[in-house]
KEKE-3310 file (N, C-alpha, C; in steps of 0.2 Angstrom, whole numbers, plus 5000, padded with zeros to 4 digits):
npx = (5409:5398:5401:5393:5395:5409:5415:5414:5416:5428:5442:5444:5448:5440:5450:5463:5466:5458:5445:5441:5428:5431:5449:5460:5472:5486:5496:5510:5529:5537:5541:5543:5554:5559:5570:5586:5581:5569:5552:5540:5526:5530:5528:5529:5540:5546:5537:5536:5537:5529:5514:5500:5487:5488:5490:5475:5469:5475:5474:5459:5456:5464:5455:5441:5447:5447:5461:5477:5486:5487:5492:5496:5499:5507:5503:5492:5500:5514:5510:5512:5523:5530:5528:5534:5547:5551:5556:5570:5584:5581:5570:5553:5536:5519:5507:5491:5485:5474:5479:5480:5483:5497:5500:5506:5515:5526:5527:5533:5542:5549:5554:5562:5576:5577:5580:5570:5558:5540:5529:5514:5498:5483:5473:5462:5463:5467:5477:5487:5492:5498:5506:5516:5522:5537:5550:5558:5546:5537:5528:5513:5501:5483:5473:5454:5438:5446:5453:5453:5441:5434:5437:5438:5444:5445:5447:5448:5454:5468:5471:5472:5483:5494:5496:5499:5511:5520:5519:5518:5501:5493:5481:5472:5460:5455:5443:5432:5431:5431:5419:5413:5420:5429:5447:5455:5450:5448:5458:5470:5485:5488:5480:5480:5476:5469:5467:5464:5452:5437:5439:5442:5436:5428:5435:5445:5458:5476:5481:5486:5484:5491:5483:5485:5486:5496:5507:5519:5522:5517:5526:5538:5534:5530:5542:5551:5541:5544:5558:5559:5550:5538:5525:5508:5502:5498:5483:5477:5477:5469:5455:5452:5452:5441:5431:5429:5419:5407:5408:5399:5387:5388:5392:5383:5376:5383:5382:5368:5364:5374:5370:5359:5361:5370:5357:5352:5364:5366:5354:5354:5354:5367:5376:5390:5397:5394:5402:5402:5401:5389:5381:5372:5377:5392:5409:5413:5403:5397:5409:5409:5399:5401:5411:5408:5398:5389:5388:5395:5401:5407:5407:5412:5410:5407:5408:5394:5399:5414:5422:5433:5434:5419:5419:5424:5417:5406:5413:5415:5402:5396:5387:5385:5391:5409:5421:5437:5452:5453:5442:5427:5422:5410:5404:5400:5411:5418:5429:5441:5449:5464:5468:5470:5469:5475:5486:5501:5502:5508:5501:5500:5500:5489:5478:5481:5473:5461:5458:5451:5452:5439:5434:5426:5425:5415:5414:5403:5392:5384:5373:5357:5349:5340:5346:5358:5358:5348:5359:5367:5359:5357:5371:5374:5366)
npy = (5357:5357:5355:5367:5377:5374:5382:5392:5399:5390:5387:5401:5420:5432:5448:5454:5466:5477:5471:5468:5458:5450:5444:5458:5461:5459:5467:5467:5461:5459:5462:5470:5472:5470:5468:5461:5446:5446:5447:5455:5447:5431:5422:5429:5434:5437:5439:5427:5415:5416:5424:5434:5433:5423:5414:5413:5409:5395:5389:5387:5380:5369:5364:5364:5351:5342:5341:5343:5353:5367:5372:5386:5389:5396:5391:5377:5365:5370:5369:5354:5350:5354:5343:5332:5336:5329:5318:5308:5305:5285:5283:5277:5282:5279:5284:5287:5284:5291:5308:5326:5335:5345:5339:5327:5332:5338:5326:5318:5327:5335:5331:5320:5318:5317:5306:5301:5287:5285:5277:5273:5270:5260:5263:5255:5241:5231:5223:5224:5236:5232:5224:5232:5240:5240:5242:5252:5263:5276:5285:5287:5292:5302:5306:5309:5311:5307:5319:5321:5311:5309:5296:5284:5282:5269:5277:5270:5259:5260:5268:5257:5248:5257:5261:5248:5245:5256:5267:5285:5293:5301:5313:5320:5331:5341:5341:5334:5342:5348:5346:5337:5324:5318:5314:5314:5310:5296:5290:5294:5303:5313:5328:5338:5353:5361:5377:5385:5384:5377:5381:5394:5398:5409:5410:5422:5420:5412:5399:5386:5370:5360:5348:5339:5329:5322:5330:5332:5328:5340:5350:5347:5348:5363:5368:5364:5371:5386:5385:5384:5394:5394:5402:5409:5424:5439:5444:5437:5427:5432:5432:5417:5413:5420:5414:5401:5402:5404:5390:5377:5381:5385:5372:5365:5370:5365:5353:5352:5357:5351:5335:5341:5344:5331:5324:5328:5326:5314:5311:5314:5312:5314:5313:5298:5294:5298:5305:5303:5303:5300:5294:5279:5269:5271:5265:5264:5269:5266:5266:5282:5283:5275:5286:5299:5314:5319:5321:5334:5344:5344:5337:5325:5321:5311:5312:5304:5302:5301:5311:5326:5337:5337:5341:5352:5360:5364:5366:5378:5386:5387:5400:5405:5395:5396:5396:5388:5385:5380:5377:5376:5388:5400:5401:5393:5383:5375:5366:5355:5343:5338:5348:5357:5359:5346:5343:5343:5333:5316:5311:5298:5293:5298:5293:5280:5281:5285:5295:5306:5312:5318:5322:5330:5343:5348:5360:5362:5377:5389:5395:5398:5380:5377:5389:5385:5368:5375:5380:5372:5362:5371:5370:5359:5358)
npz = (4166:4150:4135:4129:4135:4139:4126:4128:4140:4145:4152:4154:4160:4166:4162:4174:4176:4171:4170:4158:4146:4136:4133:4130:4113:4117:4111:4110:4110:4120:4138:4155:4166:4182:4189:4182:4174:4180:4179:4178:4179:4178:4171:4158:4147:4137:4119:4111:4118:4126:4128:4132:4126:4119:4127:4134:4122:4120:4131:4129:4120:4127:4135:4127:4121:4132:4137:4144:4141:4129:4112:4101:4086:4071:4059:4052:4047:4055:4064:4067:4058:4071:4079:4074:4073:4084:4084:4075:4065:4057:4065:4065:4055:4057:4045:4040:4023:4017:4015:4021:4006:4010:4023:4018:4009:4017:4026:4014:4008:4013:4026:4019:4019:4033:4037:4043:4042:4034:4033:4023:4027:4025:4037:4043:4038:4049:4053:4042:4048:4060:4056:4052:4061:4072:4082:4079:4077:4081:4081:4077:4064:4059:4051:4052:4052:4034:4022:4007:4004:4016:4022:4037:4054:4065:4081:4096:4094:4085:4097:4105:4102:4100:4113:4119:4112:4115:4107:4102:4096:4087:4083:4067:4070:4061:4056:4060:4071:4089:4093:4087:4091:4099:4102:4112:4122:4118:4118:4111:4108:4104:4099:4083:4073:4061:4063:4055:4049:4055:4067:4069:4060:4049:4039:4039:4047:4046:4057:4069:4079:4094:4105:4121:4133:4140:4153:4154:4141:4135:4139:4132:4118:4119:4122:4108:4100:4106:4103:4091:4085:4079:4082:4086:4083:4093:4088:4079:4087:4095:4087:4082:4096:4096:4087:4092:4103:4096:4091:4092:4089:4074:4070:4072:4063:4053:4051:4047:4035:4030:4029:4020:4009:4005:4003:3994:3982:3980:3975:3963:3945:3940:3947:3955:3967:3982:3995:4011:4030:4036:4028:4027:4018:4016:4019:4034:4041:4055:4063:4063:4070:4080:4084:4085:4085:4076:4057:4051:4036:4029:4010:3998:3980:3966:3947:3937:3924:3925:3920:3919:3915:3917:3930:3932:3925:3933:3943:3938:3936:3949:3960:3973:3983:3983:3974:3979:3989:4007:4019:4032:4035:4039:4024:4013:4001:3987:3979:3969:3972:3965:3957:3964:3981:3985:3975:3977:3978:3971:3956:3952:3965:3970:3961:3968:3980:3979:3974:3962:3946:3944:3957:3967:3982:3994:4006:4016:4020:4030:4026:4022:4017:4006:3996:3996:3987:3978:3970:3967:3960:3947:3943:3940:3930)
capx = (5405:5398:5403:5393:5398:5415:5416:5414:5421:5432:5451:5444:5446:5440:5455:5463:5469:5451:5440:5437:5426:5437:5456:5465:5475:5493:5502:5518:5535:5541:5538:5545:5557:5561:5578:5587:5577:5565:5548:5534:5521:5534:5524:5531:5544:5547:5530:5539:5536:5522:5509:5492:5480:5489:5489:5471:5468:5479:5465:5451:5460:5465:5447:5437:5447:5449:5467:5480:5490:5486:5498:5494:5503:5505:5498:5492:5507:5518:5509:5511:5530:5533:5526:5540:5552:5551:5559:5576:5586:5580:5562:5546:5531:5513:5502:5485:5487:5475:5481:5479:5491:5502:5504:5510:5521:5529:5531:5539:5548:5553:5557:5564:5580:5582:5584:5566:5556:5536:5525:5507:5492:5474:5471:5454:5465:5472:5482:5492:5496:5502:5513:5521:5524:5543:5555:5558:5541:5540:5522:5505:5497:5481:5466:5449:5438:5451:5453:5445:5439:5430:5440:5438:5448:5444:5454:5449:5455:5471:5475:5475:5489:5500:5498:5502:5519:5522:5520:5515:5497:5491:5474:5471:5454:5451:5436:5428:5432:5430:5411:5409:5423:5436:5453:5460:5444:5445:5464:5474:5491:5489:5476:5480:5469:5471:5464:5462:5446:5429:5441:5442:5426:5426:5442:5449:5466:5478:5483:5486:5485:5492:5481:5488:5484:5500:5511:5528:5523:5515:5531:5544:5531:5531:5550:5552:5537:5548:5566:5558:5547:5532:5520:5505:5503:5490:5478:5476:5474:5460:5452:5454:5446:5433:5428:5428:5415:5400:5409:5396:5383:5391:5395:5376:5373:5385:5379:5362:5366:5376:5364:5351:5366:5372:5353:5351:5367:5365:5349:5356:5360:5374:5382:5391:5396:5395:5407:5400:5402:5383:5377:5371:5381:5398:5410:5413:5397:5397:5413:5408:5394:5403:5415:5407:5390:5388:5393:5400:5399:5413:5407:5414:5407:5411:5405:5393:5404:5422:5429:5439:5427:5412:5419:5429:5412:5403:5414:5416:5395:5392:5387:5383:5396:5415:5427:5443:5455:5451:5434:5426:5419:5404:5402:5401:5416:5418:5437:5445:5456:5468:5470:5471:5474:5481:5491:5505:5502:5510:5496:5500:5497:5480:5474:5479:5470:5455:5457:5452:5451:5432:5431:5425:5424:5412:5412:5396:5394:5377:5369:5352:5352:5338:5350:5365:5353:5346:5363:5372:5355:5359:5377:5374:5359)
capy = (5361:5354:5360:5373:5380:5377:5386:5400:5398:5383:5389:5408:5422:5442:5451:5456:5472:5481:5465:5466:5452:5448:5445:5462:5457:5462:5467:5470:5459:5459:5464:5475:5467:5476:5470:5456:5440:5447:5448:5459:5444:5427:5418:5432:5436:5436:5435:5421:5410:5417:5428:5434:5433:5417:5410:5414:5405:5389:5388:5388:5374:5363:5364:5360:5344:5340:5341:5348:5358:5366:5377:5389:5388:5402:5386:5367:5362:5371:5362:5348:5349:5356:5335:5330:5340:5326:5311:5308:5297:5278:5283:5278:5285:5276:5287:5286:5282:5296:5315:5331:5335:5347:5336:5321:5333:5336:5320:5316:5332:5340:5327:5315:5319:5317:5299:5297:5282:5285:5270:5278:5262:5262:5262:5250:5237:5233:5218:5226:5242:5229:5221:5238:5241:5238:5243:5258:5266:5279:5289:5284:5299:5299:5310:5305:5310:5309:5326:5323:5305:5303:5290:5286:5278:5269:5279:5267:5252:5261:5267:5251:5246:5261:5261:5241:5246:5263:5274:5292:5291:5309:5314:5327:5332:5347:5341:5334:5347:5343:5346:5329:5318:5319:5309:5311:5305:5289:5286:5297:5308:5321:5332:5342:5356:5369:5382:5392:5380:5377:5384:5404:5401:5415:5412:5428:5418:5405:5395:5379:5370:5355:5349:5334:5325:5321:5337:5333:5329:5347:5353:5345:5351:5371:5369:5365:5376:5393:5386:5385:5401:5396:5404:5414:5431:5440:5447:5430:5420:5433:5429:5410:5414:5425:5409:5395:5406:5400:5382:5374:5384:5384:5365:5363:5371:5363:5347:5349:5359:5347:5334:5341:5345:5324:5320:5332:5323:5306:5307:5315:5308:5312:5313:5293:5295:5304:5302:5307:5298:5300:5290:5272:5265:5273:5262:5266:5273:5261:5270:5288:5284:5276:5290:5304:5316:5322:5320:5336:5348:5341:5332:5324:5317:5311:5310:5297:5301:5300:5316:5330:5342:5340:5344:5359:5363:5361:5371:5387:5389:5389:5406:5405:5392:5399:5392:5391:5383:5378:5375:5377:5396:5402:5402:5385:5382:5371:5363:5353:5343:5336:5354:5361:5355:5337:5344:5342:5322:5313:5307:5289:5290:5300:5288:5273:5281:5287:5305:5304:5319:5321:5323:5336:5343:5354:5364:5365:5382:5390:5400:5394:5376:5380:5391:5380:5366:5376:5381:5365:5360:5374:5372:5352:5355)
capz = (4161:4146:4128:4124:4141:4138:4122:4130:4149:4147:4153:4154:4164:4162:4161:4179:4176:4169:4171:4151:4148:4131:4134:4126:4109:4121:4104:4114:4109:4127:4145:4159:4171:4186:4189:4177:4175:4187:4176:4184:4179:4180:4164:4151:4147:4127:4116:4107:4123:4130:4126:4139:4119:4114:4132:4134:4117:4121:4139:4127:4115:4130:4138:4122:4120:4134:4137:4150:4137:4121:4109:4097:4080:4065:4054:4054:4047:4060:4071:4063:4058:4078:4082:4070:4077:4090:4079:4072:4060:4061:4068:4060:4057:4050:4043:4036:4016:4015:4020:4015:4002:4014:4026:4015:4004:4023:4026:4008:4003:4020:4028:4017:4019:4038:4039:4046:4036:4034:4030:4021:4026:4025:4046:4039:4038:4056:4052:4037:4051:4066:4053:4050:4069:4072:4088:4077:4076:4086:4081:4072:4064:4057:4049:4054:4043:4030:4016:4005:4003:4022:4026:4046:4057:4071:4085:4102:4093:4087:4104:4110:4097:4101:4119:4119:4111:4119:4101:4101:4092:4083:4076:4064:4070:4060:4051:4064:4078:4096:4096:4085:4090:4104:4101:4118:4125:4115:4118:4106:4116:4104:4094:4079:4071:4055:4066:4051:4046:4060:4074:4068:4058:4048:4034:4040:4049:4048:4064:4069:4086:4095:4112:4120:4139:4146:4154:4151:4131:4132:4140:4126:4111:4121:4120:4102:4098:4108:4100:4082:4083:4075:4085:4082:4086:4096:4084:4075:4092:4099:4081:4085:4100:4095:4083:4093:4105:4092:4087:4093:4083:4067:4068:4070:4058:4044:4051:4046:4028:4023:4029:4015:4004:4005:4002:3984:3977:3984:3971:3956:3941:3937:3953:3954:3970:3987:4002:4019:4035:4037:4023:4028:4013:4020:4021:4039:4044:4060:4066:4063:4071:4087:4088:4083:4088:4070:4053:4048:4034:4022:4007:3990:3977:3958:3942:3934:3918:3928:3917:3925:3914:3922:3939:3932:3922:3938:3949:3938:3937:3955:3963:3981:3984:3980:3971:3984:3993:4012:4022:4038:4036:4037:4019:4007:3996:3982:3978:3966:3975:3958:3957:3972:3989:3986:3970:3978:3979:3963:3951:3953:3971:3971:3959:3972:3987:3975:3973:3955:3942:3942:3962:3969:3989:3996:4011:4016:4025:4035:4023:4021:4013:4001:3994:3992:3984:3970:3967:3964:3955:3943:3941:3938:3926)
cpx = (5404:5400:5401:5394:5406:5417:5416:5417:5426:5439:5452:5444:5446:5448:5455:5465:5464:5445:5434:5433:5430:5445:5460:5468:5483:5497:5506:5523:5539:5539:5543:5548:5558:5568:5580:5585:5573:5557:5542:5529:5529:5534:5525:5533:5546:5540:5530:5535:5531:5518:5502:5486:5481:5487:5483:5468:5469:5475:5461:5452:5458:5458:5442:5439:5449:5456:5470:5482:5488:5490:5495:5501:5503:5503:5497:5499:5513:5517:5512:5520:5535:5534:5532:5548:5556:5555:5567:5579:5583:5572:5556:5541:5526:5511:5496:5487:5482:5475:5480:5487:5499:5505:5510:5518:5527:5532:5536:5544:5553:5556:5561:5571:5585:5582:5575:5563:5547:5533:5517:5502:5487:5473:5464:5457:5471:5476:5487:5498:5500:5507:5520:5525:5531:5545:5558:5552:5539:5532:5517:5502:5491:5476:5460:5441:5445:5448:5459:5440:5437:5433:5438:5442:5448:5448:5456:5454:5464:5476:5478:5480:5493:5500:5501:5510:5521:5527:5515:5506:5492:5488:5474:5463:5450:5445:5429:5426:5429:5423:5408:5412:5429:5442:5455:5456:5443:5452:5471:5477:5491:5485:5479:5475:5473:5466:5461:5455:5440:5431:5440:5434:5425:5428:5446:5457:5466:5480:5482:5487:5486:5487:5484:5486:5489:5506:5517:5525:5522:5520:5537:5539:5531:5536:5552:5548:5542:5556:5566:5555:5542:5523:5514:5501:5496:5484:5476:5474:5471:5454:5451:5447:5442:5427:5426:5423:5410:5402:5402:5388:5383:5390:5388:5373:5373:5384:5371:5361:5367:5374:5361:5355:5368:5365:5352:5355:5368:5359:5350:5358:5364:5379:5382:5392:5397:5398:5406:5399:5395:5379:5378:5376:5390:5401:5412:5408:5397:5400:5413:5401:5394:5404:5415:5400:5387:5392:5398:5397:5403:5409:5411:5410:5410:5407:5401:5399:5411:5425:5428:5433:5421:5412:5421:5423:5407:5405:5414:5408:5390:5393:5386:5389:5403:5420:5435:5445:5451:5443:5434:5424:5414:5401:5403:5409:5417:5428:5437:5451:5463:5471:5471:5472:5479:5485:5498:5508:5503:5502:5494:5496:5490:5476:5473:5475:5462:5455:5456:5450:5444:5429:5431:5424:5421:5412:5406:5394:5387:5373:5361:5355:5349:5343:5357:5360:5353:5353:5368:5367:5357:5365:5378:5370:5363)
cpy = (5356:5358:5365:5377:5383:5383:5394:5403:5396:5389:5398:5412:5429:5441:5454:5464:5478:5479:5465:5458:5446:5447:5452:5459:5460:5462:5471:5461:5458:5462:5468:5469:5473:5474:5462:5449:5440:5450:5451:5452:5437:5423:5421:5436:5442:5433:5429:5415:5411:5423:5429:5431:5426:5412:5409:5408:5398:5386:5383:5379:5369:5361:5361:5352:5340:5337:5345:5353:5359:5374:5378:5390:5395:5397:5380:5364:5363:5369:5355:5347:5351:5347:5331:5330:5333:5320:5312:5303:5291:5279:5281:5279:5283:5282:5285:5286:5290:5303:5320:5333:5339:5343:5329:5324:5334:5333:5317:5319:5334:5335:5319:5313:5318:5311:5295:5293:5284:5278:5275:5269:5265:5259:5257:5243:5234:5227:5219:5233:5237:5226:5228:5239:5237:5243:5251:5266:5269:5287:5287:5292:5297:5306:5306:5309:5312:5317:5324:5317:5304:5299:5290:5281:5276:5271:5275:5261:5254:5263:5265:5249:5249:5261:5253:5243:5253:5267:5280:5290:5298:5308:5320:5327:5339:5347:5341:5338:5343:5346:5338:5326:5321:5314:5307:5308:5295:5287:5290:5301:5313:5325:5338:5344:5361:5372:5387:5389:5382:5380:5392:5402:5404:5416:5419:5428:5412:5403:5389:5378:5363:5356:5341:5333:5324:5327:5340:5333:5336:5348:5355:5347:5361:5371:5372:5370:5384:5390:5387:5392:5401:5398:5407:5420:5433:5442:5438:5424:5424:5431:5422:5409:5413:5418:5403:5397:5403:5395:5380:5376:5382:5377:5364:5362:5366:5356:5344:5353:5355:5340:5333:5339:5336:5321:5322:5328:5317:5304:5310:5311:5306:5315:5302:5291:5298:5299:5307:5301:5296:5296:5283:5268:5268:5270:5262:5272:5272:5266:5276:5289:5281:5282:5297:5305:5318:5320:5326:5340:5346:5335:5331:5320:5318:5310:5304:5297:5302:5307:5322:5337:5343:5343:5351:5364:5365:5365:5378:5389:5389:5396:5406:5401:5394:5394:5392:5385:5383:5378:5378:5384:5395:5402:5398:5388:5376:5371:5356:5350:5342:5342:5358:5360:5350:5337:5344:5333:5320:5310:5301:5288:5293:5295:5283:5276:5282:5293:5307:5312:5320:5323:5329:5336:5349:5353:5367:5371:5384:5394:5396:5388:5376:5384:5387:5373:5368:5380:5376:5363:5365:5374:5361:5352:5355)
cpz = (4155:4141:4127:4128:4140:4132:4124:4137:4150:4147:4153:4160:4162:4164:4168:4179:4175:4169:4165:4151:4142:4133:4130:4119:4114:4114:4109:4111:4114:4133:4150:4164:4178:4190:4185:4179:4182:4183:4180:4185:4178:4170:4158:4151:4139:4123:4110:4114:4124:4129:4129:4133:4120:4120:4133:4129:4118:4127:4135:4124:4120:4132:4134:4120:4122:4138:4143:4148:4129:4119:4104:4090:4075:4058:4057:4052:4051:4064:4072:4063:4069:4081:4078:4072:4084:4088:4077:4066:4062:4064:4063:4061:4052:4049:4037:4029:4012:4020:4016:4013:4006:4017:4024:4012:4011:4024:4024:4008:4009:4023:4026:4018:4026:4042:4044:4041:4037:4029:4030:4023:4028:4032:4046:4041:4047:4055:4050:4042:4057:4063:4052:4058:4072:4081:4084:4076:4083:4088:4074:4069:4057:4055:4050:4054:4039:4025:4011:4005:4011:4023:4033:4049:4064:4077:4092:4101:4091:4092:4108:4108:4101:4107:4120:4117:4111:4113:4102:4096:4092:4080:4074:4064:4067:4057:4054:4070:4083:4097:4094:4088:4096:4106:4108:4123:4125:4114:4115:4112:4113:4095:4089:4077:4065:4061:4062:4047:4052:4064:4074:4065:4053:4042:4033:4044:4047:4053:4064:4078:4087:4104:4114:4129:4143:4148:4153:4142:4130:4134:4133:4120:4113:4117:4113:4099:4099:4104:4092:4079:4079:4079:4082:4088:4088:4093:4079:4082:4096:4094:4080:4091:4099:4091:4087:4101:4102:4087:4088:4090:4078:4066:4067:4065:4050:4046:4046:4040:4026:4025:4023:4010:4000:4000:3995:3981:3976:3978:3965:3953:3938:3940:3954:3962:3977:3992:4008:4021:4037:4034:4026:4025:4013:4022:4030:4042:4053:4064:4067:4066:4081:4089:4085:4083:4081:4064:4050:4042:4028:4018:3999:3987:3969:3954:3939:3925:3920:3922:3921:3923:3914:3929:3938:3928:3930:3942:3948:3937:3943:3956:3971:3983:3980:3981:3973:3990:4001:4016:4031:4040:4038:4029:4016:4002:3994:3981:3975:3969:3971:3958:3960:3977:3990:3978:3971:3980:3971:3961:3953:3961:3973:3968:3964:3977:3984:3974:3964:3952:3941:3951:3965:3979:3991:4003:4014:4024:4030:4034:4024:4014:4008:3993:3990:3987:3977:3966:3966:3959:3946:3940:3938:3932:3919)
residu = (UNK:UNK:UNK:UNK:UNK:UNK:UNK:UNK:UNK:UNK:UNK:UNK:UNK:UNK:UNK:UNK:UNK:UNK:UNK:UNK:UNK:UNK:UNK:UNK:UNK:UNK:UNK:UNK:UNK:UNK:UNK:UNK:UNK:UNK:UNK:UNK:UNK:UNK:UNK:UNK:UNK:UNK:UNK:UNK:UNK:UNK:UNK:UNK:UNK:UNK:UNK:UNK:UNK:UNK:UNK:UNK:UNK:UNK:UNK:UNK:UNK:UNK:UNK:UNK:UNK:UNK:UNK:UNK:UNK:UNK:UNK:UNK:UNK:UNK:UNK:UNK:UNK:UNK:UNK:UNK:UNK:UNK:UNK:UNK:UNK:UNK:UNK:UNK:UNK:UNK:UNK:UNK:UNK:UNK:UNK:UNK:UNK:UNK:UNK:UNK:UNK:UNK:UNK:UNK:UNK:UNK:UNK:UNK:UNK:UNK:UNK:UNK:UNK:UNK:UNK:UNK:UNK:UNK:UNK:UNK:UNK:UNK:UNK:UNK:UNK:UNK:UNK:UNK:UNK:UNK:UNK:UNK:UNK:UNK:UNK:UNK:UNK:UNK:UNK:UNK:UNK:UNK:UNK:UNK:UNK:UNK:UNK:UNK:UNK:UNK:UNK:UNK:UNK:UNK:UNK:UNK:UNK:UNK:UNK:UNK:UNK:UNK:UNK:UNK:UNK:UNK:UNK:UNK:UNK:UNK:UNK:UNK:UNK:UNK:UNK:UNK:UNK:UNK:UNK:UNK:UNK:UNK:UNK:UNK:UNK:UNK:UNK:UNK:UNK:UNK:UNK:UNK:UNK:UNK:UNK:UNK:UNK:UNK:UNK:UNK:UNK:UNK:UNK:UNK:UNK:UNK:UNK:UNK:UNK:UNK:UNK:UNK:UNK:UNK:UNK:UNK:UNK:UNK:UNK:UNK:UNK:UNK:UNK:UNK:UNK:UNK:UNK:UNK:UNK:UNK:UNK:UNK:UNK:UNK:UNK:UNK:UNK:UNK:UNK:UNK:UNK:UNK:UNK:UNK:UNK:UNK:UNK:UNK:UNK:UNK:UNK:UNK:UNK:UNK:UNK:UNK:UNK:UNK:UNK:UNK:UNK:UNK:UNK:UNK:UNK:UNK:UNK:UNK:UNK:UNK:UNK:UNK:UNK:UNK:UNK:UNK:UNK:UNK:UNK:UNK:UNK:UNK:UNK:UNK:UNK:UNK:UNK:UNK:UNK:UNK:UNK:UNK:UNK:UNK:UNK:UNK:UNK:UNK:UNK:UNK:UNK:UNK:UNK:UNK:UNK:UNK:UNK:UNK:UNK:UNK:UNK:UNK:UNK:UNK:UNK:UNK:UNK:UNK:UNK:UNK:UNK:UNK:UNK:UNK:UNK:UNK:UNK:UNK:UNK:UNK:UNK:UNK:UNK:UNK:UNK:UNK:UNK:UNK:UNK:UNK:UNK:UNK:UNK:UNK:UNK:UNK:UNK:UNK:UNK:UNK:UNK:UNK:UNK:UNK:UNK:UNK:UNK:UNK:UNK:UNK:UNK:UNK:UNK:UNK:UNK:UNK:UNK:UNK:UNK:UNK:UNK:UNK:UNK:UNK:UNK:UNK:UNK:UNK:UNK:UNK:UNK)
# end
């Protein structure tokens, strides 16, 4: 099948019991045995393990990115911490230099304590990450586009690294979703997503997902996922579903919005300036343009006068665009990262990666783009 096929087929099947064309949401907690450890159906038992909604959802995942197994989370970061789960004292783990603030604070606050070592490098520099690369390193993790600064990172040329010394090597591709960009296609063992972004669509759930290639890794990520409990339940993963149904729509869409959107601010003047992976002058155009079908809908951009209150003047007089935490709806959002997302990242280091107090990050959503346009013009003038 090709994508737009899959999105809607990949890993499905009606429902056997009434041959709905949708999966039911099974809100049940458990299943009928018919004598002890004798389940009617084999595959579920306890809605902790397994679920027919979640299961159905988890299909859909694996299929869109290519993958043999894919898990449904009740966030990105359960995801995310589930992938962790997998490490111990003495292990080290590179990561991208930039991250969204959740994950980094993760990294530092949550686990800082349990003896594992994270090293933060700009993946750009491939000489400075093979230095880091020790007999203790033990997984690569990366964003690509970064959030919020687009960063990209080349992931075939990584792959080769981490497979040469047989390291785990994790993408966070919820920016780019598996319509533009597919990690495990280009090498990577395991895809991450906030589900509650481009995959639902909608901003009406939060979920996260891991999709991965090799059977036994999805087995030991299940495991930990069923011993820790952070699953997500069946009305949140048919909603998941339901959204990744018209990805391939939407993305279109917010490709060629924020497209128009790039070229408005690109020519203003008193935008300094713009971070999108589509723009020719993109430090990494090149890459985002091997390894990926589209640029995407996320963009940032700064001040020609570098202060905090033009942005903060800037984001309270939009109207069509809403002033709010996370992306990937249908509807544009404007954010504040300093403030908002990556506020959980100390000062000192937002400055070092570039997260400066005048940057702003729009979500460019599928309204008409006229619309979005003369509402940034009015809220810049």
């Amino acid at each position: 099948m090709k994508f737009n096929t899959k999105v809607i087929h990949g890993g499905q099947h009606h429902d056997p019991s009434t041959g709905a064309v949708m999966p039911p949401v099974y809100q049940t907690s458990t299943f009928v045995q018919t004598s002890p450890g004798q389940p009617i159906n084999p595959d579920y038992e306890y809605s902790r393990a397994a679920n027919p909604t979640r299961s159905a959802l988890e299909n859909a995942l694996a299929s869109i990115e290519n993958g043999t197994r894919g898990l449904a989370f009740s966030s990105g970061l359960a995801a995310t911490d589930c992938v962790l789960r997998s490490f111990k004292a003495g292990d080290e783990i590179i990561a991208m230099d930039d991250l969204y603030g959740g994950t980094y604070r993760m990294f530092t606050r949550i686990y800082k304590n349990s003896g594992i070592k994270f090293h933060f490098v700009d993946m750009n520099d491939i000489e400075k990450f093979r230095l880091l690369i020790n007999e203790n390193t033990k997984l690569v993790w990366v964003e690509t586009p970064t959030n919020p600064l687009m960063k990209l990172a080349d992931i075939q040329e990584i792959a080769k690294i981490t497979k040469e010394n047989k390291i785990l090597f994790a993408v966070d591709n919820t920016f780019a979703t598996p319509y533009l960009q597919k990690p495990l296609d280009l090498g990577a063992d395991i895809v991450m997503h906030s589900a509650t972004k481009y995959l639902g669509g909608h901003s009406d759930v939060i979920a996260g997902a891991l999709i991965v290639k090799d059977e036994a890794l999805g087995e030991q990520l299940h495991f930990q996922q069923f011993a820790t409990g952070a699953t997500l339940g069946p009305m949140d993963s048919f909603l998941v579903l339901r959204g990744i149904k018209t990805l391939h729509l939407r993305v279109e869409r917010h490709c060629e919005n924020g497209g128009k959107v790039v070229e408005f601010l690109n020519n203003h003047p008193k935008v300094k300036t713009v971070y999108y992976p589509g723009l020719p002058s993109h430090p990494y155009h090149e890459i985002a343009k091997k390894q990926m079908s589209g640029f995407g809908g996320m963009v940032s951009f700064t001040f020609v006068s570098g202060k905090k209150e033009d942005a903060i003047d800037f984001l309270e007089k939009l109207n069509v665009f809403t002033l709010a935490e996370s992306l990937g709806g249908v509807e544009s959002l404007a954010n504040h990262p300093a403030l908002m997302t990556h506020a959980s990242i100390p000062e000192d280091k937002r400055k070092e990666v570039g997260i400066t107090d005048d940057l702003v990050r729009l979500s460019v959503g599928i309204e008409d783009a006229e619309d979005l346009i003369e509402d940034l013009k009015q809220a810049l003038a």
